[in-house]
C-alpha positions in Angstrom: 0.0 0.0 0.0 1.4 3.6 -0.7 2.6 4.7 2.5 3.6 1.3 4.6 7.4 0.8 4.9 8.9 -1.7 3.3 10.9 -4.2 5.9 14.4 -4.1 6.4 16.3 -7.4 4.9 17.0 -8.3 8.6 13.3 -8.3 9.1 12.7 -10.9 5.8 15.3 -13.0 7.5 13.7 -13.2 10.6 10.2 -13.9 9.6 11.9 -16.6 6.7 13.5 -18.3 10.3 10.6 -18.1 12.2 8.5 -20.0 8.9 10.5 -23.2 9.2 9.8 -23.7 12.5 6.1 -24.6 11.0 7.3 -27.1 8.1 9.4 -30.4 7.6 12.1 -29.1 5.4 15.6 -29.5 6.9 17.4 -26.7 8.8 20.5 -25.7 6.7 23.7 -26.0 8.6 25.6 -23.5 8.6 29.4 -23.7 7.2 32.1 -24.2 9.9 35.0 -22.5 8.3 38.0 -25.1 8.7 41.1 -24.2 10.0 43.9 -22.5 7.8 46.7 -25.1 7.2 50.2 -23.6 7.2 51.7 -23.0 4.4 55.1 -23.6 3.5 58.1 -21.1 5.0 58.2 -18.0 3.4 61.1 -16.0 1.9 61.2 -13.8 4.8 61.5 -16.4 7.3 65.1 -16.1 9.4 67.6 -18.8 8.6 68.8 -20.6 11.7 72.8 -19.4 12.4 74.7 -22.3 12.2 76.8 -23.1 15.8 80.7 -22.5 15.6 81.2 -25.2 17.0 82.0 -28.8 15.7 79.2 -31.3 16.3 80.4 -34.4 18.3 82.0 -37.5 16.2 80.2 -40.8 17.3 82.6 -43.3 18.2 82.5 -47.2 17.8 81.5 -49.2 20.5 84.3 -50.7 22.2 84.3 -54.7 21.5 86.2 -57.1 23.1 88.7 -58.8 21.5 87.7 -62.8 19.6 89.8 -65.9 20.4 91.3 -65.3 17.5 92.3 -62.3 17.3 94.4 -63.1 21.0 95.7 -65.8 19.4 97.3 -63.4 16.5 101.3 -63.0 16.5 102.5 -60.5 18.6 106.3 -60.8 17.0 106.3 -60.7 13.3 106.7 -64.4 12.2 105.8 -65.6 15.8 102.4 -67.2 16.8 101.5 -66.8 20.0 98.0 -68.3 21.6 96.2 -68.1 25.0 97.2 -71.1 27.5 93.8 -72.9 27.6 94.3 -73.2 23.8 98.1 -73.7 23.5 97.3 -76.5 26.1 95.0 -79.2 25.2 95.4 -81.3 28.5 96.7 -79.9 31.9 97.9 -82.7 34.1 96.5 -84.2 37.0 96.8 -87.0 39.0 93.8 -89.1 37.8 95.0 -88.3 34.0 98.0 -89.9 35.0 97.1 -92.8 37.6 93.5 -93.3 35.9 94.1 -96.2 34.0 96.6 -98.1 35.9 94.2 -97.6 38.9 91.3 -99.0 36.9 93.4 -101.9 35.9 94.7 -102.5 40.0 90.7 -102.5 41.2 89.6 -105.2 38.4 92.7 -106.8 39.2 92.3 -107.1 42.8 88.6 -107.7 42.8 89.5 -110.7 40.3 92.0 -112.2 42.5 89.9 -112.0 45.9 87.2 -114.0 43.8 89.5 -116.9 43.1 90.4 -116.8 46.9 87.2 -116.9 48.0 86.7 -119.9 45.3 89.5 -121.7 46.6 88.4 -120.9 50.6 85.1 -122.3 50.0 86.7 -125.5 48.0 89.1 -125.9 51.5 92.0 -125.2 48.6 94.4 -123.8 51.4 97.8 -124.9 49.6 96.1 -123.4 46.2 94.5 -120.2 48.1 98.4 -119.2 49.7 100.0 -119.7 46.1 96.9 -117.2 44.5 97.8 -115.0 47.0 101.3 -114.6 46.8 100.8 -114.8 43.0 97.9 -112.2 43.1 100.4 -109.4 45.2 103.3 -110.2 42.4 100.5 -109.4 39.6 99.4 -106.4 41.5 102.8 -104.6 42.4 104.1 -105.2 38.7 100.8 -103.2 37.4 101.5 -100.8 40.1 104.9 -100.3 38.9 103.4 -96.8 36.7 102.3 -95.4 39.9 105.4 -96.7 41.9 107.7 -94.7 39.6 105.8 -91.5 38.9 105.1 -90.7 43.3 106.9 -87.7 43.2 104.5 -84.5 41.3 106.0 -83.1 38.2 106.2 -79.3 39.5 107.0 -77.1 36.5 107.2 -73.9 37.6 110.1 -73.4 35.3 110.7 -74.0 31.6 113.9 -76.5 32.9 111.8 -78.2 35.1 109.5 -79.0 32.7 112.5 -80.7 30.3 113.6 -82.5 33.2 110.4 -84.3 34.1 109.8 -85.3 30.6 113.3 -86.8 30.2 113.0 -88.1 33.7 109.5 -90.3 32.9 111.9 -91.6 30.1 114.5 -92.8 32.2 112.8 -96.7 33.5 113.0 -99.9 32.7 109.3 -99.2 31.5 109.1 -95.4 30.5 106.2 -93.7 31.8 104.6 -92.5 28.2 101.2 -91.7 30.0 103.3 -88.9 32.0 105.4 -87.6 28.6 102.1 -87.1 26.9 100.4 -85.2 29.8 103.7 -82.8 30.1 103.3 -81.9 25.8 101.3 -79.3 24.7 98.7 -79.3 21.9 102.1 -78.5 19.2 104.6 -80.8 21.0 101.6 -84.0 20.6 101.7 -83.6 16.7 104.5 -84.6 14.7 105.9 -86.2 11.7 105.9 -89.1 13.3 102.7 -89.3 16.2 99.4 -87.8 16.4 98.1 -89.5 18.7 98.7 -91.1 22.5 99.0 -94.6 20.5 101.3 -93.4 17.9 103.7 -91.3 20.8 104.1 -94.9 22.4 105.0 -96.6 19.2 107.7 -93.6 18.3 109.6 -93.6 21.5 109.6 -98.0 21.6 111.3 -97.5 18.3 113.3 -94.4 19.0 114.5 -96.2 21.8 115.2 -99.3 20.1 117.7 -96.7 18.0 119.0 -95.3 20.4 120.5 -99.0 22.5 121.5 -100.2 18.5 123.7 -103.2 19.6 125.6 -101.9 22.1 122.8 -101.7 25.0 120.7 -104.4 26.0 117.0 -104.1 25.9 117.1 -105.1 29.5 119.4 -102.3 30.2 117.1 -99.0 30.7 118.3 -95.4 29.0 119.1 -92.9 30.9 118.4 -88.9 29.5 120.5 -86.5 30.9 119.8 -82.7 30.3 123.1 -80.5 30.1 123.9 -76.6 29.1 119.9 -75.3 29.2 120.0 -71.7 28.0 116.7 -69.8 28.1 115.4 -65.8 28.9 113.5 -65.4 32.3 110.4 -67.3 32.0 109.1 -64.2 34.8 105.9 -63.1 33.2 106.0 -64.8 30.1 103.9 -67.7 28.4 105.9 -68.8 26.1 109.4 -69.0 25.7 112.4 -70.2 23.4 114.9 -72.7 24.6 117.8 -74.4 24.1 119.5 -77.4 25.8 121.8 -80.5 25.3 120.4 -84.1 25.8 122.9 -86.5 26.7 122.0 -90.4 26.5 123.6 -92.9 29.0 123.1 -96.5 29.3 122.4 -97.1 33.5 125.3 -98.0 35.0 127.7 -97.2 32.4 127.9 -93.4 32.6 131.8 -93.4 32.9 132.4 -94.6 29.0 130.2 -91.5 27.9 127.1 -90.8 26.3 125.5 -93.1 23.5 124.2 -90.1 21.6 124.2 -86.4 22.2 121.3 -84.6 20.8 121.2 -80.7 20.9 117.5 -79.3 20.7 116.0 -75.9 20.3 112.4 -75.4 20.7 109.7 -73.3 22.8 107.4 -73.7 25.6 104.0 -72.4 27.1 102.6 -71.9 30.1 99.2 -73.6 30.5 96.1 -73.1 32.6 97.6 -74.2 35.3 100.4 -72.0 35.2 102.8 -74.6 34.5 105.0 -75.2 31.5 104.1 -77.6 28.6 106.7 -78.6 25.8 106.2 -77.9 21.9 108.5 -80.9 21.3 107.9 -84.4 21.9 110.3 -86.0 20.0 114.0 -86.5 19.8 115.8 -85.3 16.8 118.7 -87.2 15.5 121.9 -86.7 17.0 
């Protein structure tokens, strides 16, 4: 109508609201404007200063050194390696006695059977004969352990030579002993590689050495002379060098058989004792 005032756009929007309240059309959400990402760094952004300082070098970790790189030369064109693996067998008593003790106890239980036999049979004349019998058996198998009372103590390199030559000098050498006092080098050879094989050398080196001037019932007698060696003080292997001299018992005053002169090494085992690298006896 001329005159009325026309409404305000607020006042459209407002009556436009107020008409969906009376239908079933949908209210329209309004837009939730969604947060700016940032964009990348501008021109004007300010460079970070770099430090005058250097930055820290990471170092390695420290790692332990293998087996073998202990066992690597510390002299050029000398091999050095750790006692527990220079040493393949430390002696003992029961490495030494062992056998011969197993062979004494089946021995003995063997002979008090047959006297128990012969006692229950009234066999007194045949139970004194097994007895005396039985204890000449018994101390000829105990003639190993008879022979080897006294502990090899190898504190020293020329100890060590001594008890090896010394297990030598019997009617019956003491092999088991020899072995036990070799290290891992001194049990291979040319001519042994095994316990067996050591035995079967020195019967034969022996057998050289008498020739026909000695008597197989006649033992050998190995006599070390002029041992030259550095101080063994601190050390666990060394270099030596000695004379053996080879006497037939008894007959010492018409000079040695054969004179051998040896140079060779020896380590200190586990057991801080010292092993030889040779168990052999090179030609005179």
């Amino acid at each position: 109508m001329p005159g009325d005032a026309e409404p305000a756009p607020d006042d459209e929007a407002k009556i436009a609201d107020a008409e969906l309240l009376f239908t079933d059309a949908p209210v329209p959400r309004q837009a939730v404007p969604r947060p700016e990402t940032p964009g990348p760094a501008s021109d004007a952004a300010y460079d970070i200063q770099e430090s005058d300082q250097p930055e820290p070098v990471a170092r390695p970790p420290i790692v332990p050194p293998t087996r073998a790189e202990k066992a690597a030369p510390s002299r050029p064109g000398r091999m050095t390696l750790e006692p527990s693996v220079a040493v393949e067998q430390v002696w003992t008593r029961w490495a030494e006695w062992g056998t011969t003790l197993t062979i004494l106890v089946a021995a003995a239980a063997f002979l008090v059977l047959l006297l128990y036999f012969a006692l229950s049979f009234e066999a007194h004349g045949f139970a004194v004969f097994l007895l005396f019998a039985g204890g000449l058996v018994l101390a000829i198998l105990s003639y190993p352990i008879l022979i080897t009372l006294e502990r090899p103590v190898r504190v020293t390199p020329e100890q060590a030579v001594r008890d090896f030559y010394g297990a030598l000098s019997h009617h019956v050498p003491h092999y088991r002993r020899m072995w036990l006092l070799l290290s891992r080098a001194g049990r291979t050879s040319a001519s042994f590689a095994s316990f067996e094989g050591f035995q079967n050398y020195w019967r034969t080196r022996l057998a050289q050495l008498r020739g026909d001037r000695v008597a197989r019932t006649v033992p050998l007698k190995f006599q070390m002379v002029g041992f030259k060696a550095a101080k063994s003080s601190g050390l666990s292997t060394i270099n030596v060098t000695y004379v053996i001299e080879v006497y037939a018992r008894g007959n010492t005053g018409n000079g040695p058989i054969a004179t051998v002169r040896i140079q060779t090494s020896l380590v200190k085992g586990p057991d801080r004792m010292w092993y030889l690298d040779l168990g052999s006896l090179p030609e005179a």
